[in-house]
N, C-alpha and C positions, 0 to 999 in steps of 0.2 A: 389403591392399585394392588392386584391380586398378583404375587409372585407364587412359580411353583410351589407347591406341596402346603400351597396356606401361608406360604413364611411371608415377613417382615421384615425390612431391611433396617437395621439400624443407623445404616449410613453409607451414604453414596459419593465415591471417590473417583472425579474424573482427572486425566492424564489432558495436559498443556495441549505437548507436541509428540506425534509419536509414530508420521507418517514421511514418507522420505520425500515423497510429493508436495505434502505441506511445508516443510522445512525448506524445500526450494522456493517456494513460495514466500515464507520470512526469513528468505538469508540466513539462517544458523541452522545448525542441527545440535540437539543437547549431545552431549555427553553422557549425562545420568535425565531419568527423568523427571519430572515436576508434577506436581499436583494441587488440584483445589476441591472442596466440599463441599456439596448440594444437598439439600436436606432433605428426607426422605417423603416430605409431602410433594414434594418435584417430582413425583413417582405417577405417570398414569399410564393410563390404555392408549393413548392417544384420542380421540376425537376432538374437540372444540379446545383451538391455542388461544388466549386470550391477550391482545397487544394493548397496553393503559393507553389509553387515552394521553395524549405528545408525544407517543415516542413514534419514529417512525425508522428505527434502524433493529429488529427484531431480524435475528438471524439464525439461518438453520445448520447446524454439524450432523451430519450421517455418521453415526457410531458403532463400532461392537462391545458392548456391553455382556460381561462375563459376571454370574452370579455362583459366591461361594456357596458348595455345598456340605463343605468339613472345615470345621475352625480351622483355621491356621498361625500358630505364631513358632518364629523363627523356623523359618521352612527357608531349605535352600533350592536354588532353581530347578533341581533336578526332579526334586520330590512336590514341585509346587503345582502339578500338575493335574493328580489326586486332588485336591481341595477344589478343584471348578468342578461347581454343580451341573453349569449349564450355561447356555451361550444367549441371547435375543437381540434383536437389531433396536434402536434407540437414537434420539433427537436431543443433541444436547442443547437447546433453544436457547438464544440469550437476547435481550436487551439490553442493545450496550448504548442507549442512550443511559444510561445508569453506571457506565463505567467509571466517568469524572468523578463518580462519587463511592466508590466501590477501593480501589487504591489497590488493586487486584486481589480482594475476597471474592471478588464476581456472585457476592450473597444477592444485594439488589438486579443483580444485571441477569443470572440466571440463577436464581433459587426460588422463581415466584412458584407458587401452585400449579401443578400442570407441565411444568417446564421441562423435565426429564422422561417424554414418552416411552413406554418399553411395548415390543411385541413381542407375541410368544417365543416362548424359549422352547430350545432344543437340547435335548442331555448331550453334554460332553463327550460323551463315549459311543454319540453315534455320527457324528464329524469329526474330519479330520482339523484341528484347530490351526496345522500351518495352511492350510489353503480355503479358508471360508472368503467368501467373495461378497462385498457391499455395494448397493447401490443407493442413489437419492433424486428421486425426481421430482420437478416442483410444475404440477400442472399437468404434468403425464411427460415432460421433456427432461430428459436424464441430465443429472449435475455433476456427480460423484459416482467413479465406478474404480474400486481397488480392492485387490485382497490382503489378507494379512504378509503376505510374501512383501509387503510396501512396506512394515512397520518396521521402526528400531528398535522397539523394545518387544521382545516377545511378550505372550501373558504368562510365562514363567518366571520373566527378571520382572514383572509389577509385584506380582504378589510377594514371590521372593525380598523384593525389595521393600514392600509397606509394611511385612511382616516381620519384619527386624524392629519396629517402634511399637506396632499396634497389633491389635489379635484383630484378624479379617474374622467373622462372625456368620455363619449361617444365612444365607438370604442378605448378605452385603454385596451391593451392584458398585462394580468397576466399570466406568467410561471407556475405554481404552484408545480414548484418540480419535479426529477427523482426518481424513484425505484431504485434500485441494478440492475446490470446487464448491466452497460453502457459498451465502451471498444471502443478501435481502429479500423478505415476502412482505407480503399486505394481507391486509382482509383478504376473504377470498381466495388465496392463494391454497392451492392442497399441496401439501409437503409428505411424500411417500418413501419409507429410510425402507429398504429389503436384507435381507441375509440367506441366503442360498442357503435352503435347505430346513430352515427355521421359518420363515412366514414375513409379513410387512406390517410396520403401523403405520396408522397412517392419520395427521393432522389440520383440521383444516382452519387455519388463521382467522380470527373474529377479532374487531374492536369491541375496547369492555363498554359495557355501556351504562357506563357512570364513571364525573371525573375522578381522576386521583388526589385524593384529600390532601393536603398542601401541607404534613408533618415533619417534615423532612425533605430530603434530596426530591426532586425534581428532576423531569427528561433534559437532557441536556446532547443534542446533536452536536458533539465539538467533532473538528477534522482526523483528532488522532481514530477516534469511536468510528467515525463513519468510514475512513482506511479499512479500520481491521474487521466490519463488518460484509463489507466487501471481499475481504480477501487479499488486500493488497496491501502494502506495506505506507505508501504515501499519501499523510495527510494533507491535503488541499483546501485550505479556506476555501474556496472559488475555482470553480470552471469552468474553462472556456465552452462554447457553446460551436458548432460544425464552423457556421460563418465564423463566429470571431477567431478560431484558428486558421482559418483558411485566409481572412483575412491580415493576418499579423505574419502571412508569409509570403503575402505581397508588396508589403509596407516597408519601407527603410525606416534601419533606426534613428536616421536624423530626423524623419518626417515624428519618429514616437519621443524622441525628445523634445521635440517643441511641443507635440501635447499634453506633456509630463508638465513641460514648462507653465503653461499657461491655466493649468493646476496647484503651479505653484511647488510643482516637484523637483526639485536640482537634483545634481550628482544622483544621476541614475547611467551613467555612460561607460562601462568599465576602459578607462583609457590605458595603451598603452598592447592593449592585447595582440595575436594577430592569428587568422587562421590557418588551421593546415590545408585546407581543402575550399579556396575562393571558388565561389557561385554555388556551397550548398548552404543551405536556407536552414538554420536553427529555430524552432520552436518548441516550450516545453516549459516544465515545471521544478524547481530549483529543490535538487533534494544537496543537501549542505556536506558539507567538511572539513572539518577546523581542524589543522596543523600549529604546533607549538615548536618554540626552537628546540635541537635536542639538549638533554640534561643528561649526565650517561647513568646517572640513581635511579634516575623515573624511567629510562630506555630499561635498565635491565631489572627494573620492580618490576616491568610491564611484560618480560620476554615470559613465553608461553602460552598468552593469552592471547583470543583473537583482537588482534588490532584494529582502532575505530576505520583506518582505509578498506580493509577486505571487506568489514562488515556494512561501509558506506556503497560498495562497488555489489555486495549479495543483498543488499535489499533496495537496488535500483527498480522501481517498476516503471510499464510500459510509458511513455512521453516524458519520464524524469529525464535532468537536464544535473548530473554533476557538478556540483561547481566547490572549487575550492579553497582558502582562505592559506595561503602560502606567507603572506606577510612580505607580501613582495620580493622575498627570498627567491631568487634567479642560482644559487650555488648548487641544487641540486636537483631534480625530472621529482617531481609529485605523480606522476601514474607513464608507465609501458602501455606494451603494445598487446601484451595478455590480459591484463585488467583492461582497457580498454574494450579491446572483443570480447570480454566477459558485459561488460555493459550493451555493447552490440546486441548479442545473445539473450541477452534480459531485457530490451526493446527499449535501453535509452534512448533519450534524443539527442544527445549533445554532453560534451565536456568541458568545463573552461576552469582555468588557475591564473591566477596571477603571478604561478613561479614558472620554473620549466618541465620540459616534457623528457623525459625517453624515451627512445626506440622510434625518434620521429618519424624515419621512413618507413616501419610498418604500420604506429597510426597514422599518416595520412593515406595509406593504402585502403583503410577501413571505411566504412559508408558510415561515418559519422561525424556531423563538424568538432570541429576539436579547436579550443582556442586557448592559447597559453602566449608567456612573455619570450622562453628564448628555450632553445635544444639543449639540453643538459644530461650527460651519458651518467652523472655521477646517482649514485644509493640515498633514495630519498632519507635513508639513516643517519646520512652524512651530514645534515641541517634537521630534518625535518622530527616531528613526532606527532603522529594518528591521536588525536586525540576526543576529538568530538562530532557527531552525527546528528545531522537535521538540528540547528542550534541555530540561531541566528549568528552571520558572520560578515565582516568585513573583505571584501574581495576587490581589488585594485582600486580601492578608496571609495567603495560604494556599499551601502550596505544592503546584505542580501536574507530575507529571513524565507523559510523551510515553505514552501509553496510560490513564491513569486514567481510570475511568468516572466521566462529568460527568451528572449528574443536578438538572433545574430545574423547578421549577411556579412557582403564581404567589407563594412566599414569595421565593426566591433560588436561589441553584445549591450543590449540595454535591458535594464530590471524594471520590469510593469507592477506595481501592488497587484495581487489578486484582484482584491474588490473593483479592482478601479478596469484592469487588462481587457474586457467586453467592450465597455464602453469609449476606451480610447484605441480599439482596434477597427470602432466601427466609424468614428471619426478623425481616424489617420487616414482612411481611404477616401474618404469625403474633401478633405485636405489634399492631398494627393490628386485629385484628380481637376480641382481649382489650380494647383502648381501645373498640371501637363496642359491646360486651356492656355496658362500665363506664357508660361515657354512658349511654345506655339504660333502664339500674338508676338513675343518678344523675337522670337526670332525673324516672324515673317516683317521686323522694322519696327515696330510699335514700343514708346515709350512705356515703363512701368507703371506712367500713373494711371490709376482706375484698372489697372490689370492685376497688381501684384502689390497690395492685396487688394481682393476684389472689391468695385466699387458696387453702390445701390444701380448709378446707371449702366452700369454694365451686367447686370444679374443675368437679367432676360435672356442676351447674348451668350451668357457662359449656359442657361439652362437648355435651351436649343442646342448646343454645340456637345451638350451631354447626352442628349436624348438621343442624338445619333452616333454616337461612340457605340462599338460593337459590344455585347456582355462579356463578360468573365467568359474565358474559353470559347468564345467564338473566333472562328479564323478571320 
């Protein structure tokens, strides 16, 4: 990879998080920022991205990429501005089927060959560097579009700030961060990163074409890797599919605990709950929250730091389903009526505890089903302490791990396994619809036998009397 003036980078330093769009998108915004190291054969022009053979979660960051042109060490922010040579738009590619094995060096996952495309660079001094504008298109459809006005750290606190440990070096490439709107490509995909003013490179995705030799770590698609590839904070074993949500929001939960049942799955019922908003329909995916009693050592070790409820409440994404592990502790509200429309806001589905609520009459004013044990006006500080996120947790004697489909009407909420939620949604309806034949017969006088449950001689009857039942959404 040819950098201005012939140089060579001796090392290429990209930035976590560093966009105000992204941070909203993972719940936190640093404080100071972070960094990781790609080596400088990740260095190309772009053309041919090369994806190994298994992996299938290869993802793209639109970056600005700032190249020193004056060594720099101990440079304070004012003065750090002199030492950019030059600016170019840049692909920070990763492979994070490689992540489970990476332990966040992100060496396997983005350091292969190729991985850090760079387009030409434009000198420093003839951009203004607070307002250069990024774009990322994948296929000619725009993904990412922000300018540096988005970041938190400008590129005078990075450098300023690496150069208090290291000497930034002549022809060293700084990453400086994605926008929002990263995501998955494949083969064939073209990935085009621009920079106003400087020019585009542009990538176009290849599988290798030879396996990857079986030395070491392995692709591995796990849920947290496929989340953050996406862009979104929720790992999901399993997902439901259009019908099978659609169907799991016609379904009673009594009809999905007996399919539980005859699976052989008990205590999936959260008993005791009740909703704030009877006849609206819960569906969704269980993103966790484990409360411990309070301790007043560990409450004020802990004061200062964001607490594991905000940051369970900032990294709700769209169809998550809160729920929360109170310890059946009813003495004090585990979430208001402001974190709740913060979940709103960020397109939960649903909320449920097994302790209590505050600020009842504003959340049940909210469009979201909300289900808890009793009203409790008191300080969740009073009892409670935030302590764990997305963890497997015990929730009104059931237990609930970090993707399970949570499903509520107005009986209570019941916990479906991922792997299993498809297929026992496509079979509650099937059930269900044997139960409204049954009623039907029973009510018009008909004893239960051969009706409920269906006999062999009665099939024929029940399949006739289905065939003319109106479809889903017919009047």
């Amino acid at each position: 990879m040819a950098l201005p003036d012939g140089l060579a980078a001796s090392k290429v330093i990209a930035v976590h998080l560093n966009y105000h769009s992204r941070a909203a998108q993972r719940g936190r915004t640093p404080a100071q920022p972070s960094y990781f190291l790609k080596p400088p054969s990740s260095l190309s022009a772009g053309g041919e991205l090369v994806r190994p053979q298994g992996c299938e979660l290869l993802a793209y960051e639109g970056e600005i990429a700032l190249i020193i042109g004056t060594p720099a060490r101990h440079v304070a922010p004012e003065q750090a501005a002199r030492h950019i040579g030059w600016f170019a738009a840049a692909n920070d590619f990763g492979a994070h089927d490689f992540r489970w094995a990476d332990r966040g060096s992100n060496v396997l996952a983005k350091g292969q060959d190729g991985y850090t495309p760079l387009g030409p660079a434009v000198s420093a001094d003839a951009v203004d560097p607070a307002a250069l504008r990024l774009q990322t298109t994948v296929n000619g459809q725009l993904r990412q579009d922000a300018t540096t006005a988005d970041m938190i750290f400008s590129f005078d606190q990075l450098i300023a700030d690496l150069s208090r440990l290291m000497t930034l070096d002549r022809g060293d490439v700084i990453l400086t961060g994605t926008p929002a709107g990263t995501g998955v490509v494949r083969p064939g995909d073209v990935v085009q990163v621009s920079l106003e003013g400087a020019g585009t490179v542009t990538s176009t995705v290849v599988e290798a074409d030879r396996p990857l030799a079986a030395y070491g770590a392995m692709p591995k698609a796990t849920a947290e890797a496929r989340a953050f590839a996406a862009g979104v904070d929720a790992a999901r074993p399993a997902r439901l599919s259009a019908d099978g949500h659609a169907a799991l929001r016609r379904v009673s939960t009594a009809t999905l605990t007996a399919q539980l049942g005859r699976r052989g799955i008990q205590s999936t019922f959260l008993t005791g709950l009740r909703p704030s908003r009877p006849g609206l329909r819960m569906v969704g995916y269980a993103h966790t929250l484990r409360y411990v009693a309070i301790r007043a050592d560990v409450r004020e070790a802990m004061a200062g730091q964001e607490n594991a409820q905000r940051r369970a409440v900032e990294t709700v994404s769209p169809g998550d389903v809160l729920i929360m592990e109170a310890r059946g502790e009813t003495g004090a509200g585990t979430i208001g009526d402001i974190l709740a429309a913060r979940i709103v806001g960020r397109g939960g589905a649903g909320i449920v505890t097994d302790g209590g609520v505050r600020d009842t009459p504003g959340v049940r004013g909210l469009e979201i089903p909300t289900y808890y044990r009793v009203a409790n006006a008191s300080s969740l500080w009073s009892c409670h302490i935030p302590m764990d996120v997305d963890v497997p947790i015990t929730c009104a004697g059931v237990l609930v791990m970090p993707g399970d489909v949570v499903v509520g009407d107005d009986e209570g909420v019941v916990i479906l396994p991922a792997a299993l939620a498809e297929e026992i949604a496509h079979d509650a309806v099937e059930q269900e619809q044997r139960e409204a034949w049954a009623l039907e017969r029973v009510q018009a006088g008909e004893s239960i036998r051969g009706v409920y449950p269906l006999s062999a001689d009665r099939t024929a009857e029940y399949e006739n009397w289905l065939r003319h039942q109106p479809s889903e959404g017919t009047p």
